[in-house]
N, C-alpha and C positions, 0 to 999 in steps of 0.2 A: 170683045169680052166686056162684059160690064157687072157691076154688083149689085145684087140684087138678096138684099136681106133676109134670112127666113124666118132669125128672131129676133126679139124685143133689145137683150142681151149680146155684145158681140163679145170674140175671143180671136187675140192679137198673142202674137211672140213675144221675146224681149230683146231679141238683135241676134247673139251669137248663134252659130249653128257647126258640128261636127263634118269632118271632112275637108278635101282640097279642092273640090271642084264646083267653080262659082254658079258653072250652069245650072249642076245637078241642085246643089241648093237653092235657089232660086224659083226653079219651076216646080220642086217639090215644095216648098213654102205657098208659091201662090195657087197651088192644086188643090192643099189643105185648106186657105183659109181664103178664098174665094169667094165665098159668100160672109166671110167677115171682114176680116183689119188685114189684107198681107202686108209684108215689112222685107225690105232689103236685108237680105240674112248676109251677116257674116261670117265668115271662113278663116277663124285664124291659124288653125291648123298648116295653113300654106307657108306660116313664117314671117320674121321682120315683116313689118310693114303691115301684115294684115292682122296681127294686134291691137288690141285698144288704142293703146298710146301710138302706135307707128300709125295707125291708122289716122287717129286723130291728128296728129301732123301734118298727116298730108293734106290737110284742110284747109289749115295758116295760111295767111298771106305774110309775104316780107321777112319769116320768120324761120328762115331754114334749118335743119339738124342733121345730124351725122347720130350714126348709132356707134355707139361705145360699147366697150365690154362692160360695163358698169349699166348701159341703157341710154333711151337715146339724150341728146346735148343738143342745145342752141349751137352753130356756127357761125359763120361769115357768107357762106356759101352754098349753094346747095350742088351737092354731091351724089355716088352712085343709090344710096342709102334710098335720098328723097325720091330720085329717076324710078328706083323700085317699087316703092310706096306710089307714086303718080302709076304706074303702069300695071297696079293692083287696080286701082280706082277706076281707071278708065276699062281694064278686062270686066268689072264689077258693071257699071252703067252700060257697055256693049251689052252685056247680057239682061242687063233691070230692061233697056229699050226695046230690045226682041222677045223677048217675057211677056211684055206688057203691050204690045203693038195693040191697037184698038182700046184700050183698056179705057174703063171711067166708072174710078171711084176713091175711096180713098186708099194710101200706100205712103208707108213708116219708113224713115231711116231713121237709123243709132251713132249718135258722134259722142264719144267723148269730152265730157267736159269742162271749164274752165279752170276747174280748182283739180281736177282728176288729173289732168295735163299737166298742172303749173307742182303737185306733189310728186310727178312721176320726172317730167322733163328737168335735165341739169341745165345750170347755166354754165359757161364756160370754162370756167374754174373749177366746176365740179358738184357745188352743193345743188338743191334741188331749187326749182325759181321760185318755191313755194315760200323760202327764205326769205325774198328781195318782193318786196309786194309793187314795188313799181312793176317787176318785171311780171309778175303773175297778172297784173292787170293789162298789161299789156300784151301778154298769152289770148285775153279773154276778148279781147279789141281784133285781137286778129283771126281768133276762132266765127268772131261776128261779123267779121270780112268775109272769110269764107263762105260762111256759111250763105250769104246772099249771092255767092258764088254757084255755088253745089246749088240752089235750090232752084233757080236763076238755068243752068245746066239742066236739072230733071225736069224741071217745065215743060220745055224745050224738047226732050227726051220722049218723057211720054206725059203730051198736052194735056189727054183726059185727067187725070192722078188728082186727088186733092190731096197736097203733100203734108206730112204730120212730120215734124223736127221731133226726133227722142233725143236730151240730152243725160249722159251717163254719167255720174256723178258715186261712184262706190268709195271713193277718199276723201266725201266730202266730212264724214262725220271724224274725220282724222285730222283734216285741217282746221275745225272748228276748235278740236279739244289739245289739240297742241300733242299729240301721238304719231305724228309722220317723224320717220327715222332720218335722222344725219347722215351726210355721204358715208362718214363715218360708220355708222351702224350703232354708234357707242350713246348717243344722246337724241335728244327729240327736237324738232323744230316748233319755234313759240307758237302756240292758237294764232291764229286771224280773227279778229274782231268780226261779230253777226255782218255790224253794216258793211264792210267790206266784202265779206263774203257774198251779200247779197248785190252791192254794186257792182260785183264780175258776174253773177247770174243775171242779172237785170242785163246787161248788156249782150249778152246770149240771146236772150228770150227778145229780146226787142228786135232781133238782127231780121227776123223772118214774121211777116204779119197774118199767117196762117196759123194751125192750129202748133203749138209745141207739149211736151208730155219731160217732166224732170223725173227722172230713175234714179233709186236708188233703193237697193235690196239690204242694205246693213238692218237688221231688224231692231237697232235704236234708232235709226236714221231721225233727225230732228222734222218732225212732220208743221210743227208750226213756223220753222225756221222756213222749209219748202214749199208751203205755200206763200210765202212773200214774193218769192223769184218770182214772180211775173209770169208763170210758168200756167197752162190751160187747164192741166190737169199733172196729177203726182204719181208716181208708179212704185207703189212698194210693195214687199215681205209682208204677209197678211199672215199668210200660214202659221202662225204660231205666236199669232199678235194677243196681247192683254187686254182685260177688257178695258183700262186708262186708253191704250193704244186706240182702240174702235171709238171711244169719245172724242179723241183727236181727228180720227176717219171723219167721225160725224162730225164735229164742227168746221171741217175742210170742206164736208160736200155742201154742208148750208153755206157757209160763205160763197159760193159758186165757184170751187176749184174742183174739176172731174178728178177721176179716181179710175186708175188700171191696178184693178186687185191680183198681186199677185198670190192665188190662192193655191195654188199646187204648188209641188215639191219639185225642184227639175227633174227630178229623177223617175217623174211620173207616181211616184205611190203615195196611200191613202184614197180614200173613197168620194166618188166625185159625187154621190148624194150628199154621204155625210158630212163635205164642204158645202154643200149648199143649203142643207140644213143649217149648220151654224150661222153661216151668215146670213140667213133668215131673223135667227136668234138674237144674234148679235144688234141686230138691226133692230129690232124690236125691241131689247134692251134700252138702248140710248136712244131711242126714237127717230131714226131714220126713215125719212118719208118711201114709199113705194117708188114716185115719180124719178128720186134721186138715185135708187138703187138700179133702176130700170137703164140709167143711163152709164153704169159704169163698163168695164171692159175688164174681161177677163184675160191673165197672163198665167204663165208658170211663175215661180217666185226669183228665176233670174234667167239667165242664157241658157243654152244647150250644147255649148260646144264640146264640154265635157261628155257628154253621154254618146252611143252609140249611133248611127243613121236610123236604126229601129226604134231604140227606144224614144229617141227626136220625134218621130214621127208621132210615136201612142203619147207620149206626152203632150204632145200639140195638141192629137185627139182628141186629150182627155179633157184640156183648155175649151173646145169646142163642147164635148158632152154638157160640162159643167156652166156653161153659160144656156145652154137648151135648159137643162134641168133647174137652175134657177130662173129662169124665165117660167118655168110652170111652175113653182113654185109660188113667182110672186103671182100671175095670173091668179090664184086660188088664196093671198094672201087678205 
């Protein structure tokens, strides 16, 4: 199986995917977008472990956790929790290697994190590590272990793949503004300082010297703060972006940081011309070169896990439409 482009325009997921069954998602993702960006879909639907944050744990090196009624915690130890989470991951890669047998082109994974982890994960005591910024840097040191771990494994897995790191980042604009909740629930944990934030991204993005893609769907998300991480390209909320917002777009895409526009709704509605109209518009507004537009990637505006295996599907579809029909668009531009 190999990729073989049809248009100018390609059109990628954003990670999550509806249902329990790793296969079926998998081969129904790389069915759809086969001639564009497939991505190792996630299943959290299955429970602990196959979560964001459980997921993303299972990544760490040296850094084990237990799940709490509260969510999951640093340990001492690693326990049935983690043994769960490992034996997600690897039913997940059994199935990306026989997916992909022959396969040459490129192929997405989605990890959570450094600041998404370090606001979600407790440390031992209880509050969240997002507290203790040694310790959240030290989350970000070990998601960067990992991660040359995992990437290191799918090589290996399947040799052809030119592999794309998505990291997920939805609490990043939380940790910045000092809005992540207390164990407590009763007050808020202080901001993080930009440069720090960005010294735990930077340390992510370095981990893997292929391409990497920063997500984050929060539609303030700090778009100038995102393109610092070191990151290839950005993946946000477009759908219902301002026009300040798209002068941000555009000064992201001239600086040379690519752009995964999330232009659809997950939920699949709204009209895939009349997104591609706008962001024709749009683009000609702020003056957005053709060349640069040509290179962006189209997504839904975040996961799909929520939505039905149907409607997963016409939304992915319509990811596909809407990169064809901006492609003739700009052609005629």
């Amino acid at each position: 199986m190999a990729l073989v482009p049809d248009t100018t325009i390609l059109a990628t997921g954003i990670g999550s995917w509806p249902g329990t069954d790793p296969r079926e998602a998998i081969v129904t993702v790389r069915d759809l977008l086969a001639e564009h960006l497939p991505y190792l879909p996630e299943t959290p639907a299955r429970g602990p472990g196959a979560d964001i944050i459980g997921r993303g744990t299972g990544v760490l090196t040296d850094l084990p956790v237990e799940l709490m009624p509260s969510g999951w915690r640093l340990t001492s130890r690693p326990g049935r929790d983690a043994e769960r989470t490992a034996s997600l991951w690897h039913q997940d890669l059994d199935e990306l290697a026989e997916a992909y047998d022959g396969y040459a082109g490129p192929l997405k994974i989605a990890l959570a994190g450094p600041w998404t982890l370090a606001a979600s994960i407790e440390l031992p005591g209880g509050e969240r590590a997002v507290a203790d910024l040694g310790a959240a840097l030290e989350i970000a040191q070990s998601l960067a272990d990992g991660i040359r771990v995992l990437t290191g494994t799918l090589a290996r897995l399947v040799p052809g793949a030119q592999l794309i790191v998505q990291i997920d980042e939805p609490s990043l604009p939380a940790v910045l503004t000092g809005t992540v909740p207390t164990a407590s629930g009763y007050g808020r944990l202080r901001a993080i300082e930009t440069q720090e934030v960005l010294r735990g991204l930077q340390t992510v993005t370095d981990a893997y010297p292929g391409e990497t893609v920063l997500h984050c769907c929060d539609p303030v998300a700090p778009i100038p703060v995102l393109r610092q991480s070191g990151a290839d390209r950005l993946a946000l909320d477009l759908t219902a972006a301002s026009a300040a917002r798209w002068e941000s777009v555009a000064a992201t895409l001239e600086a040379g940081t690519g752009l995964y526009a999330g232009l659809l709704a997950a939920d699949g509605s709204g009209s895939v011309v009349a997104a591609a109209r706008d962001v024709v518009e749009q683009a000609d507004r702020v003056g957005i070169e053709t060349a640069l537009l040509e290179r962006i990637v189209i997504t839904p505006a975040c996961g799909l896990a929520g939505s039905t295996r149907e409607d997963a599907i016409a939304t992915q579809r319509a990811a596909i439409d809407l990169a064809d029909e901006l492609t003739g668009l700009l052609d005629r531009r």
